[in-house]
N, C-alpha and C positions, 0 to 999 in steps of 0.2 A: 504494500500500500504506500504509494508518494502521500507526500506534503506539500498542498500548493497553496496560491495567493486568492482570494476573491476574483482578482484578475486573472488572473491564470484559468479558473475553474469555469467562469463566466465565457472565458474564450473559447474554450473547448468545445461546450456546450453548443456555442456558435458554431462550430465547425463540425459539427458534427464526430468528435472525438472518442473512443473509449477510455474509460480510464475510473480509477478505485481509488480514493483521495481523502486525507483530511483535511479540512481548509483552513488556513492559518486564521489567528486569531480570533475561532470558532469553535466553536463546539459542534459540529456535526463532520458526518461521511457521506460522502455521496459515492457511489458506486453505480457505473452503467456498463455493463457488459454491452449491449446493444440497444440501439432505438428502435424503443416498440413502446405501442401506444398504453403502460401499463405501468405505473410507478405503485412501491410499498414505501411507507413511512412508518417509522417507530422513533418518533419523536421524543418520548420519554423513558425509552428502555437505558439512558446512563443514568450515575449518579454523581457526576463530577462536583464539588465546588471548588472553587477560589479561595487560594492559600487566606488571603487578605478577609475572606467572608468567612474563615471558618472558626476565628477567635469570636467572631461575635454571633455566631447559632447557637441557638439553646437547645436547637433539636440535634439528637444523635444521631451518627452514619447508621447504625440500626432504625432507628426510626425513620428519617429518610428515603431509605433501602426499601420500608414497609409502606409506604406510598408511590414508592417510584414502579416503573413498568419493565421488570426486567427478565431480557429474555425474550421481549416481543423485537428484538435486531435476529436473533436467532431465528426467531418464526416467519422471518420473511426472506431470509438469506438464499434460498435459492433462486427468486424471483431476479428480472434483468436488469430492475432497476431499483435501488434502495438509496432513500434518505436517513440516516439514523441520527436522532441525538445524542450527544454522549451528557450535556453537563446536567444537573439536576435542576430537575422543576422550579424546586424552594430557589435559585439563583433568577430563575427566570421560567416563565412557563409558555412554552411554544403556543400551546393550547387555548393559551388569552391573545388580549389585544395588546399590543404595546406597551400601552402606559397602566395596565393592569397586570400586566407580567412578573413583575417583582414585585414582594409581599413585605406591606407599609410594617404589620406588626403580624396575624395570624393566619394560619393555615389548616382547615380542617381540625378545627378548634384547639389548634395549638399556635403560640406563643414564637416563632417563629426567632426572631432577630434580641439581643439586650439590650440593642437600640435603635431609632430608624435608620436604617441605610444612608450615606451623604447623596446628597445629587451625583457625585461626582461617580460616586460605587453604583448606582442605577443607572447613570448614563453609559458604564462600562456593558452592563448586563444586556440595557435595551439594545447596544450598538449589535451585539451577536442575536440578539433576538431579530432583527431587521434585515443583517445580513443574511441569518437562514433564509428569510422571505424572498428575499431580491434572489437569492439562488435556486430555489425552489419555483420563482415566477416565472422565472427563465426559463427552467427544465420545461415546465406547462407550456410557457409560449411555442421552444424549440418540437413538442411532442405535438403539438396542436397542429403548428406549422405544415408537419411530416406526415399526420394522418388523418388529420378532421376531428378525430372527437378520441376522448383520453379517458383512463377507468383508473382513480389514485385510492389502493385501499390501507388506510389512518389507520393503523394498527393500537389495540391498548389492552392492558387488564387494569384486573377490577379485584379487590377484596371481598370477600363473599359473608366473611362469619359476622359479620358487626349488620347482616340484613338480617330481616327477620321472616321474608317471605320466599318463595321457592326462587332459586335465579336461573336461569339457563346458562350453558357454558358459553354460548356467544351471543353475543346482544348488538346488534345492529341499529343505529339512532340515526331517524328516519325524519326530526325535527326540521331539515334543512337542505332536506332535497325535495327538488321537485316531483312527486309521487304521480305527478298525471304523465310525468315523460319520460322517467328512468324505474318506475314501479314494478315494470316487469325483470330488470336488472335485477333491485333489490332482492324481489320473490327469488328469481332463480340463486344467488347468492343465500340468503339461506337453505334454501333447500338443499345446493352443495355443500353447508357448515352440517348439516342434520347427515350428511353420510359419513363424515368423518367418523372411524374406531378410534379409541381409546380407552386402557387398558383398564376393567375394572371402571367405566365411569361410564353413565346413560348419556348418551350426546341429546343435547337440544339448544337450539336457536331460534331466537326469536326476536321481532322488533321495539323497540324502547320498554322494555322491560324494565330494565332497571337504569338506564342512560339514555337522554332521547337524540346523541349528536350533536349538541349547541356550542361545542367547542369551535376556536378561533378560527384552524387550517381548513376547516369545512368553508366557515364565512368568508375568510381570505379568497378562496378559489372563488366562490359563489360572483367577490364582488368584483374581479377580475378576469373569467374566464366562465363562458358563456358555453362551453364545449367538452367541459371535463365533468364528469361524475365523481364523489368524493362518498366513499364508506364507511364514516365513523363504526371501527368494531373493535369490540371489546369482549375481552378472552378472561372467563371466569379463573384465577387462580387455581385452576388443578392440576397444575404441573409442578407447583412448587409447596411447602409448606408456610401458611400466611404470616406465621409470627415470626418464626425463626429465618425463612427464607432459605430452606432446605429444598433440595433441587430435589426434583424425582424425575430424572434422566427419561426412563423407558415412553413417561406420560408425553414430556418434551420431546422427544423424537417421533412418536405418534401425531401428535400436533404437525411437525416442520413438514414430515410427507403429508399428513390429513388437508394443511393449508395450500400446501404446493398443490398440491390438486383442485381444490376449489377456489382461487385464484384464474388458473388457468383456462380450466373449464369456463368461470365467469367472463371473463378477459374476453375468450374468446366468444359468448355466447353475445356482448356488448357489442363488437364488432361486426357480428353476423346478422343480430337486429337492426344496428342502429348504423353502422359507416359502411351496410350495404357491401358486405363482403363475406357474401354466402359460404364461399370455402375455408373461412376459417378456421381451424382446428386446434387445441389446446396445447398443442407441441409450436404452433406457430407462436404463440404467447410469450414461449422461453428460447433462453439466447441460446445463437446456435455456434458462438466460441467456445471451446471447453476451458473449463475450469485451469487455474494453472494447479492449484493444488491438486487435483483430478491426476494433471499428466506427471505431475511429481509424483506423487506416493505410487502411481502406477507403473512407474521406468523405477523404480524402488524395489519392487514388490519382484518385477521380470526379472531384475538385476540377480537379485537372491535365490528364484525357485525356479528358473528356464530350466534348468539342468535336471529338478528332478522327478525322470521316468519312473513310474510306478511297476510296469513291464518287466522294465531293463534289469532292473532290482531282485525281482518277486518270481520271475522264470531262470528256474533251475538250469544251468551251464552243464548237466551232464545228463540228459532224458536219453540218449541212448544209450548208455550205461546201465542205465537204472532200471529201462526194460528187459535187459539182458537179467541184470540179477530177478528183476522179477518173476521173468517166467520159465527161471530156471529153480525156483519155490517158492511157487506163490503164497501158500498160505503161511512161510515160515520170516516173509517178506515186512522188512522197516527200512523206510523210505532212508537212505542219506545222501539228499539233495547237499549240494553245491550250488555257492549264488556269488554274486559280484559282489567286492567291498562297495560298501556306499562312502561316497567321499564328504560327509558330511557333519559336521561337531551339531548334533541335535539339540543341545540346549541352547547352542550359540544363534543357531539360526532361530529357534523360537524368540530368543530376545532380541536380535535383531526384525523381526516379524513384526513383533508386540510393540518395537520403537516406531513403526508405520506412521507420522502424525495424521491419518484420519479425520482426527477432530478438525483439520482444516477446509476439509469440502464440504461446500455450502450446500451442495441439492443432499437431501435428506437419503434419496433413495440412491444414491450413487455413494455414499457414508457406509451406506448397510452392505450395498454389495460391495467392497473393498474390506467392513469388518467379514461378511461372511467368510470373502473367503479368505483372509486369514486366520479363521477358526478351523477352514475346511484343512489347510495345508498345513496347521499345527498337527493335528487329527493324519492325517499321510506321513508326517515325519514320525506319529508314533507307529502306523503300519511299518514303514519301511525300515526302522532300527528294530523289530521285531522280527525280522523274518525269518523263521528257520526256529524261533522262541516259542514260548507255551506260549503267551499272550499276544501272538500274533495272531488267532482266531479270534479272543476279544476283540482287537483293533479292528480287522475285518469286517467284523459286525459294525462297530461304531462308524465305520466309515461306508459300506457298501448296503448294508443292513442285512437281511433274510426274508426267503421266501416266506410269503402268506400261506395261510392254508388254499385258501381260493387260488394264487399262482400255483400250488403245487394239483391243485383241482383239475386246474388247466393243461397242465403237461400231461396229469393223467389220459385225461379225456381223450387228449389228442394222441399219445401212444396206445390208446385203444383201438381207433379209429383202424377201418382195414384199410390196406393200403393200397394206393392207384397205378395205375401205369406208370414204369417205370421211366428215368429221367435217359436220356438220349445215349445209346449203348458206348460212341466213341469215347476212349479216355483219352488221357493225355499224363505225361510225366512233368514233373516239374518243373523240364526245363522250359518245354514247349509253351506247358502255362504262362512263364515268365514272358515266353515270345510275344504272345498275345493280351497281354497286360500292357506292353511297353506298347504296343500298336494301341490299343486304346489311351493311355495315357496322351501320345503324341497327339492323337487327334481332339483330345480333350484341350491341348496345350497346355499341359502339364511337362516341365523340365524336374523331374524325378529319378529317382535312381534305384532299379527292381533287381532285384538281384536275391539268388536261394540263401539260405540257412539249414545249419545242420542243428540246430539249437532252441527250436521253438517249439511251444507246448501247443500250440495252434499252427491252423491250415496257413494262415499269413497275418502279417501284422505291420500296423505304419508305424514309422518312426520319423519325427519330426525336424530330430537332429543328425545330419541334413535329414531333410525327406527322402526319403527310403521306405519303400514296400519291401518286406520280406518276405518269401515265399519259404513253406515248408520244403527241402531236399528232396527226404525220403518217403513224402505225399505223391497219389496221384489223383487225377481230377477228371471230372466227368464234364463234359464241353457246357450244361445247365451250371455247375460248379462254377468253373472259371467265371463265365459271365455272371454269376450272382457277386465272384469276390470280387471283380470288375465294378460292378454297382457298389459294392460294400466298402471294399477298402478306397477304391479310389474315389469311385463319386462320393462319397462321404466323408469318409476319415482322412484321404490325402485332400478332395476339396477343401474341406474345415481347413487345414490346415496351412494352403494358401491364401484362401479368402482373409486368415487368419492375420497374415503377417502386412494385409493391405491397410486394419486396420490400425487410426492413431492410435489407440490404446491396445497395449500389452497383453493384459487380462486376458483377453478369448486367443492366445496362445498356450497358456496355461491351463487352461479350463475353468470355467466357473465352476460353482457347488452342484454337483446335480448333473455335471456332461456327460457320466460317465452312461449314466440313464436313458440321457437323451440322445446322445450321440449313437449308442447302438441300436437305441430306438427306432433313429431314424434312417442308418444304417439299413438294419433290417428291411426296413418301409423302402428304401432304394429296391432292393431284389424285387419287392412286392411289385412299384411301380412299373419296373421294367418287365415286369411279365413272367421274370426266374424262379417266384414261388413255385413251392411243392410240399407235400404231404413228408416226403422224405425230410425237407429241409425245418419242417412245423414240426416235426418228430426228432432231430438233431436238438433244434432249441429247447425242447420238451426234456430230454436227456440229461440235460444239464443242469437242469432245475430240481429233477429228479436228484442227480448225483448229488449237488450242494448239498437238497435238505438230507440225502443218505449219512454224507459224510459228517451233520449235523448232532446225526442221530449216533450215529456207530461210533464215528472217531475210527474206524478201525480201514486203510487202504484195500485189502486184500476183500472186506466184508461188500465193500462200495462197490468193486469190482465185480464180484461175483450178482449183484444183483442187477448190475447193469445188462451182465450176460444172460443169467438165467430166468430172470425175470422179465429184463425189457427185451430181452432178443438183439443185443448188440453186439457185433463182432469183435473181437479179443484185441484185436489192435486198435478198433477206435476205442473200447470201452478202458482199455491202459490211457490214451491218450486224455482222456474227458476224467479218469479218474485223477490224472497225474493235475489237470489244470485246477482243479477243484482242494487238492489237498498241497499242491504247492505252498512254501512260505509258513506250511503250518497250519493249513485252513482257509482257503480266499474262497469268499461269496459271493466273488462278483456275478457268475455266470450266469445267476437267476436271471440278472436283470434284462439279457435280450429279449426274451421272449414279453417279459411285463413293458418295456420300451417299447416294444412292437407295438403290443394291442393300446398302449395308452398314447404314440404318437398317433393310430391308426384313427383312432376315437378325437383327438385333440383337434384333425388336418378337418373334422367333419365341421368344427366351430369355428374356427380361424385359419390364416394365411400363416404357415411354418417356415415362411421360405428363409426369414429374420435367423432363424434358428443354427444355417449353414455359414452367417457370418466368420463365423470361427467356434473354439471347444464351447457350444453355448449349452445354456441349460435352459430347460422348458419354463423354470420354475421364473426366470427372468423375462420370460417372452415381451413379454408390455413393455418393460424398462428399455431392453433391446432395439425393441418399436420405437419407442420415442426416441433413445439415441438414433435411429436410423432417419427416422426425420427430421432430427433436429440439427441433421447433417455432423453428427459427431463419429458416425460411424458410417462406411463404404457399404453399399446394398451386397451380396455376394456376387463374386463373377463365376467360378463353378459352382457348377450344378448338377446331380443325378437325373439319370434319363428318365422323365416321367413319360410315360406311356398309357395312362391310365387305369394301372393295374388291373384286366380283365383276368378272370380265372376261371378256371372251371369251377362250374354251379357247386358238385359237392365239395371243392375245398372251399369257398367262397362259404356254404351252408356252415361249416365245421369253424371257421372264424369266429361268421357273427353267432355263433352260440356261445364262443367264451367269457366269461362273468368279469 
């Protein structure tokens, strides 16, 4: 944040400038990411006074604190344009007129000064009182100028326990708008304060309930500006403790997303009424520069965890070894896997994680996913110093979770199912696979690098450093195969993966919370689209989910095996393989999640547009967030794409889908 002059800030403005400023000789912030017809004000969220005023107040920084508005700079911080004040009321009060501003002797029946103020110490107060004005006029004229009519929403709270009748959490004072011209504004503005959640609290809003808006900044605009809307609102204290002033975080940040949204949504419904610009949308509201704290703690975050592969770690370095010993006694069989050292000091990286400063990004919702997932990749660092440990099956759960009984339903079901015509007789060896991998890639315009493995616990696998597909060696493949890993690995998991690196932010290289879900999810839903589903391949995924919860249940490798074979009917070399990926590391859960990724992307693409979702590692659970970064031009649309073909199928696999729960 600079420091600049009246002059300086007033020029800017002129010219149409960005910039995030305190202004000398003032008490306030002005902050404009971008010009858009939509300023926040929190006028009385400081509590500053003056060294010179503060021998002679009889009221204490605690008492002061207990009338001031603090916290409503936070509640508007994501918005494109904020006025805040910093110095306290008792110095001066934005909220009056001028010469009403500074308090002769009481205040909210207290006893304010020990003596009156000289002219000289009022003349100090009024001058910043005036100045805010004149910068504030400007802003309005400059926004007026740019788009015909303006929406400024006057942020406040309010002390609750000293009323005696019920109060609503936001109270909108409706004394000093014109209600025949801007009434529909108002209505829709609360109605979006009544959807706000908050934790443990019944949300209601309502109009002059207990304030009816007759403060100053309201009249001010009224008698200057013939084009602006002005929403005196006022935020019931439930985010803090009213005496003490004891913050309750969780309420507060419930608030900062609850308001960013009914802000924008209002912003934008103002626009769409009233300056005749039907397309408006609620992402058009908010700036479309990113945050710089955003791109900081983001090139932070990459700096620290690009490197670490969950894969790379967690699959065993000697699986043909290991089949060897196995089925030369299997039931006398204890796995001893071999794994790569991880180059990582684990507490060092958690405190350097935890040093993330966060608390610097303004949009609420762009806060939380930067906290998630640094909870999600504390949570990986404890998988991955675990591997090959007793409590690397614990970690597995915490991080991947476990089959439902209804996903285990669903596997059932479907290895019941009798099976159809078989998938197209030509095989292929692994090299030739590779051939035609690399043909698809090129024409996809993908520069990749495909190449076998003798080391993989799976048929293939991408790797993103460099990008790299792996192909299993000693696999062979059935021409439906190839092109389903075709759709799978590449149009999916290599797509993400470039799409990935177009974006300015880091983050969806890494994966959000949740990718790992959604990405085979969607994965899967590739083969679907392109037409490669099969009963055989619904029966594959079904196996796996099977084994998890087997291995769940048993603990025991040799026990997991034997049921894959004799029970589900699987051949001895894929059911070593499905067992090997499942009890890797000690226990790993991941592998339920293809098939529940399946049917929950399958189900999802029915209510909305997934395409957001290919950006890079994303997760479903972010989709909206994703959305709006994608319109708010903060993120690249994706450029690859899997081949959608309309996934037609045959009626009884199509029957056998939509029956799963």
């Amino acid at each position: 944040m600079e420091k600049l002059t009246v002059t300086e800030v007033l020029q800017r403005i002129k010219t149409g400038t960005t910039f995030h400023a305190e202004v000398e000789d003032t008490g306030c912030v002005l902050k404009i990411d971008e010009y858009l017809p939509v300023v926040c004000t929190a006028i009385h969220a400081g509590s500053r006074l003056r060294e010179e005023l503060t021998k002679h107040c009889l009221i204490t920084k605690e008492q002061r604190y207990f009338e001031e508005d603090p916290f409503t700079d936070d509640m508007i911080a994501s918005q494109p344009i904020t006025l805040v004040g910093l110095d306290s009321r008792f110095e001066y009060d934005l909220n009056r007129a001028m010469s009403l501003s500074t308090y002769y002797r009481s205040a909210w029946e207290q006893k304010v000064w020990n003596k009156p103020l000289s002219p000289k110490q009022r003349l100090t107060s009024q001058a910043k009182h005036a100045i805010f004005y004149k910068i504030y006029s400007a802003l309005i004229a400059k926004l007026e100028s740019l788009f015909g009519l303006v929406i400024v929403f006057d942020m406040h709270s309010y002390n609750y326990k000293r009323i005696t009748k019920q109060a609503p959490v936001f109270n909108v004072g409706t004394a000093q708008i014109d209600n025949e011209r801007w009434g529909k504004t108002v209505e829709r503005f609360l109605s979006e304060l009544c959807k706000i959640a908050l934790p443990n609290i019944e949300v209601t809003a309502e109009a002059n309930s207990v304030f009816e808006g007759r403060g100053y900044l309201i009249a001010h605009t009224n008698s200057q500006f013939d084009r602006t809307l002005v929403l005196p609102t006022e935020v019931k204290k439930v985010f803090m403790e009213e005496e003490s002033g004891t913050l309750y975080p969780l309420v507060l940040e419930a608030l900062q997303s609850g308001l960013k949204e009914a802000f924008s949504q209002t912003s934008a419904y103002f626009q769409r009424t009233y300056n005749r610009k039907p397309r408006t949308s609620k992402n058009d509201m908010l700036s479309s520069s990113i945050d710089p704290a955003v791109l900081s703690v983001d090139r932070s975050l990459y700096r620290l965890a690009h490197k670490v592969e969950t894969l790379k770690y967690v699959t065993p370095t000697n699986i043909p070894a290991e089949k060897k010993r196995f089925f030369a006694s299997p039931s006398r069989y204890r796995t001893k896997y071999r794994y790569r050292q991880l180059p990582i000091h684990a507490n060092e990286f958690k405190f350097q994680l935890y040093r993330l400063p966060i608390e610097n990004i303004a949009d609420p919702d762009m806060r939380q996913l930067y906290s998630d997932m640094i909870d999600k990749l504390s949570e990986k660092i404890d998988l991955l110093t675990s591997v090959g440990q007793d409590g690397f099956l614990y970690n597995s759960l915490a991080y991947h979770g476990r089959p439902s009984e209804t996903v285990v339903d669903n596997a059932k079901f479907l290895m019941y199912a009798k099976d159809m015509a078989n998938e197209q007789s030509h095989v292929y060896t692994a090299q030739e696979a590779v051939e035609l991998m690399k043909e698809a890639a090129v024409n996809w315009g993908m520069k990749c690098k495909i190449t076998l493995s003798s080391s993989l616990a799976a048929r293939a696998m991408v790797s993103s450093l460099p990008p790299t597909l792996f192909v299993n060696k000693n696999a062979m493949f059935s021409h439906d195969e190839v092109q389903r890993l075709i759709q799978h690995e590449l149009g999916v998991h290599m797509a993400t993966t470039f799409n990935a690196r177009q974006q300015p932010l880091k983050i969806f290289q890494l994966g959000l919370p949740g990718s790992t879900f959604t990405q085979e999810g969607m994965a899967i839903m590739a083969e679907y689209k392109a037409g490669y589903m099969s009963l055989e391949r619904l029966k594959d995924l079904s196996t796996r989910v099977l084994a998890v919860d087997s291995m769940l249940k048993e603990q025991n490798f040799y026990n997991t095996f034997s049921y894959l074979v004799d029970e589900l009917g699987i051949n001895r070399d894929s059911a070593f393989m499905t067992t090997t990926r499942v009890y890797r590391g000690g226990g790993f859960t991941k592998d339920y999640l293809y098939l529940t990724g399946f049917l929950s992307m399958l189900r999802a693409e029915q209510a909305c547009d997934l395409n957001n979702l290919l950006i890079g590692k994303c997760s479903a659970n972010y989709l909206d967030l994703i959305s709006e970064m994608v319109e708010r031009d903060w993120l690249v649309p994706p450029r690859f794409r899997f081949d959608d073909k309309g996934g037609t199928l045959e009626p009884t696999l199509e029957y056998l889908i939509n029956s799963l729960k």
